[in-house]
N, C-alpha and C positions, 0 to 999 in steps of 0.2 A: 364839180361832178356833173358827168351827161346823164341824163334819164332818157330811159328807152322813149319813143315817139308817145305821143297821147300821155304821157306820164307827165304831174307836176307836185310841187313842193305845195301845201297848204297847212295853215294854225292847227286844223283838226288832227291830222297825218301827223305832225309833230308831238301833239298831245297826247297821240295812240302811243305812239311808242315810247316816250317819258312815262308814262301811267303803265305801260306793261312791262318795263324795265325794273320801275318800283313796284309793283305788284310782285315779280318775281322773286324781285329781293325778302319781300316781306312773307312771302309762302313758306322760301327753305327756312327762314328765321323762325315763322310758325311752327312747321313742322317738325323740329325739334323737341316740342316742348306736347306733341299730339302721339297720339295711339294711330297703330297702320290703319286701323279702321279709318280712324278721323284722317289720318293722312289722303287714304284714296278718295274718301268723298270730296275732301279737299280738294283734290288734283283734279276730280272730273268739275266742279264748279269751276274751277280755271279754265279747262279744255273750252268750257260758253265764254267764258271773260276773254279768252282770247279770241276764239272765236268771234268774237263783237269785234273787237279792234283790229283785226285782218277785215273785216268786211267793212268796217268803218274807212279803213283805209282805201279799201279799193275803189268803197262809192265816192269818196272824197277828190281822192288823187290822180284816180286810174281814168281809163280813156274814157268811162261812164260819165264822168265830170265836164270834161271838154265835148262829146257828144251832147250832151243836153243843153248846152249852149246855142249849139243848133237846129235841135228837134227838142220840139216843147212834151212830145211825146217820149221821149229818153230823159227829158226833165222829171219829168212828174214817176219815171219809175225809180229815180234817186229819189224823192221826197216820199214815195209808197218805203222805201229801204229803212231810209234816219228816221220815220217815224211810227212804224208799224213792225219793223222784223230785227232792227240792230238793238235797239232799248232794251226789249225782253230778254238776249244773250246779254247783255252787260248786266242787269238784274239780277235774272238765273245766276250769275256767274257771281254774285256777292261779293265784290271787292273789297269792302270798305276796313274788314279786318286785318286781310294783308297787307294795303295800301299804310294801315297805322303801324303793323309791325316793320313798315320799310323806312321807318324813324327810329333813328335810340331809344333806348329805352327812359332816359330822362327827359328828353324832347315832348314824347310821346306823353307822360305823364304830366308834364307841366302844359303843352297843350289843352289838353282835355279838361283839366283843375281848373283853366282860366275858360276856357268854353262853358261847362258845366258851373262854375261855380263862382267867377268872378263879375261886378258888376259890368266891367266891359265887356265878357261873353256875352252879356243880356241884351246888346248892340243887333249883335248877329241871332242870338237865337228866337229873336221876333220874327226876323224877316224868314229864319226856316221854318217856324212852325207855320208862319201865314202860305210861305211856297209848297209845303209837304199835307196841306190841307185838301182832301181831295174836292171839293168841289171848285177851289181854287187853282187844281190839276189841271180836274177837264173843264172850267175856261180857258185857261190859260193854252191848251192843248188845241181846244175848236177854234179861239180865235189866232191861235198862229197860223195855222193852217188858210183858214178867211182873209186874213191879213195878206200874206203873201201873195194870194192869189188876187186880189184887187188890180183892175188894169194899171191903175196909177202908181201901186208901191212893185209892182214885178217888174215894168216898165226902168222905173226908177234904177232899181234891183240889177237888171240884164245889162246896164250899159254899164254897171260899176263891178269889176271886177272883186273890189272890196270888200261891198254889202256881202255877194254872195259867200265867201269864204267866211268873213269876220262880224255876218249878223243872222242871213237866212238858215244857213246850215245850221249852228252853234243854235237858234230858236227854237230849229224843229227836234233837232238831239235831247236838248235839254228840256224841253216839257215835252216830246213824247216818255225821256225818264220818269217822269213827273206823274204822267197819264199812267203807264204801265203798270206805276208801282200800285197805283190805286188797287189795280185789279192781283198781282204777281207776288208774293213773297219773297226777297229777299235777307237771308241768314246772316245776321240774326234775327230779325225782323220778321215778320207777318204783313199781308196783304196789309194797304192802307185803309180799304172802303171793306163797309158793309155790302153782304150780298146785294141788297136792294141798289147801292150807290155805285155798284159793280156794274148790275146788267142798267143802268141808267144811262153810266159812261157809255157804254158797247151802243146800245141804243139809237143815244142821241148823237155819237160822233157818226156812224154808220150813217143815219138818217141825213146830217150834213153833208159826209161827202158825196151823197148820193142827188143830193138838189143841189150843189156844188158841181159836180159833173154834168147835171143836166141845164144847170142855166149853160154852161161851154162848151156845150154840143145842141142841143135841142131848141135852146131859149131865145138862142142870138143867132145869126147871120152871117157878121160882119168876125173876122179875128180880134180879139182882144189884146194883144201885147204887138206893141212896134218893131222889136229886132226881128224875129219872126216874118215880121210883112217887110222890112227892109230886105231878110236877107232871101227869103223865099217866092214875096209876092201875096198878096191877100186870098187868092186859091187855095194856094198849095197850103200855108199857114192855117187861112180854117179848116182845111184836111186831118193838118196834124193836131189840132186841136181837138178835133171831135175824136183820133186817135187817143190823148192825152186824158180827154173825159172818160172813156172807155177804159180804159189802164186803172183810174179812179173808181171807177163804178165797178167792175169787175173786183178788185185788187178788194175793196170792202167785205166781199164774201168771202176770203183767202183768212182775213184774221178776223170778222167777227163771229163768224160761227165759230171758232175751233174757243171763241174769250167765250161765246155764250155757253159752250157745251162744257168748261171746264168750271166755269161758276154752277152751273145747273148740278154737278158733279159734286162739287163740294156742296149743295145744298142736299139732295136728294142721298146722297149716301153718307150723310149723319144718321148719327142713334138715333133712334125714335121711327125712321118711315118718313114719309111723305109730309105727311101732316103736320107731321111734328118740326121738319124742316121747315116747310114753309111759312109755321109760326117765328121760326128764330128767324128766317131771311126778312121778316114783315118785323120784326123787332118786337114781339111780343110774349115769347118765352123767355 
């Protein structure tokens, strides 16, 4: 098969559309058994679910992908995508119930019996509750983000076509999930974090990418990453970098006010007043 120019086949892109094929499956199965009420709500949490995996797919696949290969500036606006705007539609979009009705019905039952209740679910369900732990979130969240950006592992990272498809992407998807949920409700689910553990995340990743942006524009001099000064020159390279920190630093104010103002939201417009929220966001109600 030819794909149009700047187009390529990646694990992620392949994953979008296996997961949206069974998600489908598992919707009409669903909805069978739902009230049209529940049907539509259903249908529009899909319309984000899929929504995620078309844009998943574009940042992945499309010429965004292969452009940032070259401009570290069109890099870092794929990593502001998988980490800050695709996670909250896959969230919003609550998959997890359709994805299990797109199992048999005795599949699906005997899964869950040995997850929930067999000694060898108890395997796996250590490691989800230690991953689904929000202060284990947002480390796991800031330090992917630090990590990657390290001269030595980006470095590393930009000459191997590999890393980037089958480690950096697949890090930043899977603990900005992670992050998101903290703050985000997912149905049937509820937010992860407490209000307080809420605006803490918002915070402190904000705070990071922002002294993150300024050591890569402000701090240094010199470019940081070698394919870059291979393939541009160390000018033009710290050029696009201080672009890159810029896209970082700005892009911060794009989702943290809108996470501060919807937590402030659910604080401030509980029963009680003001007062009375801020005792339950401070844990004391």
């Amino acid at each position: 098969m030819v794909l149009p120019q700047f187009w390529q086949i990646t694990p992620l892109a392949v994953f979008a559309l296996v997961t949206g094929i069974a998600h489908e499956v598992g919707r009409r199965r669903l909805a069978r058994r739902q009230t049209e009420a529940h049907r539509r709500v259903r249908w529009l949490r899909s319309l984000a679910f899929y929504a995620g995996l078309v844009l998943l797919v574009l940042v992945t696949s499309g010429p965004l992908q292969r452009w940032s290969m070259s401009w570290l500036s069109i890099h870092m606006v794929s990593h502001v995508f998988e980490m800050f705007y695709l996670p909250p539609l896959l969230i919003l979009g609550a998959p997890w119930v359709p994805l299990l009705f797109a199992l048999p019905v005795d599949r699906r039952r005997r899964w869950l019996r040995a997850y929930h209740l067999s000694r060898g679910g108890a395997v796996l369900r250590g490691p989800v509750r230690a991953l689904t732990n929000p202060i284990v979130a947002i480390v796991a969240f800031n330090g992917t983000m630090i990590l990657w950006h390290l001269p030595a592992v980006y470095n590393w990272g930009s000459w191997h076509d590999w890393a980037m498809n089958w480690l950096m992407t697949p890090m930043f998807l899977a603990t900005g999930y992670l992050f998101w949920r903290v703050i985000l409700p997912s149905h049937p689910g509820p937010s992860r974090g407490s209000p307080k553990v809420q605006v803490a995340a918002v915070v402190i990743t904000a705070f990071e990418m922002l002294v993150l942006a300024m050591s890569m524009a402000i701090f240094t001099k010199t470019p940081w990453y070698s394919m870059h000064v291979a393939m541009d020159g160390p000018v033009a390279a710290l050029r696009d970098q201080r672009w890159a920190a810029g896209i970082l630093w700005i892009c911060g104010d794009f989702w943290a006010v809108p996470a501060l103002a919807l937590i402030a939201y659910r604080i401030f417009g509980a029963e009680g007043g003001v007062s009375a929220s801020f005792e339950r966001a401070m844990g004391r109600a």
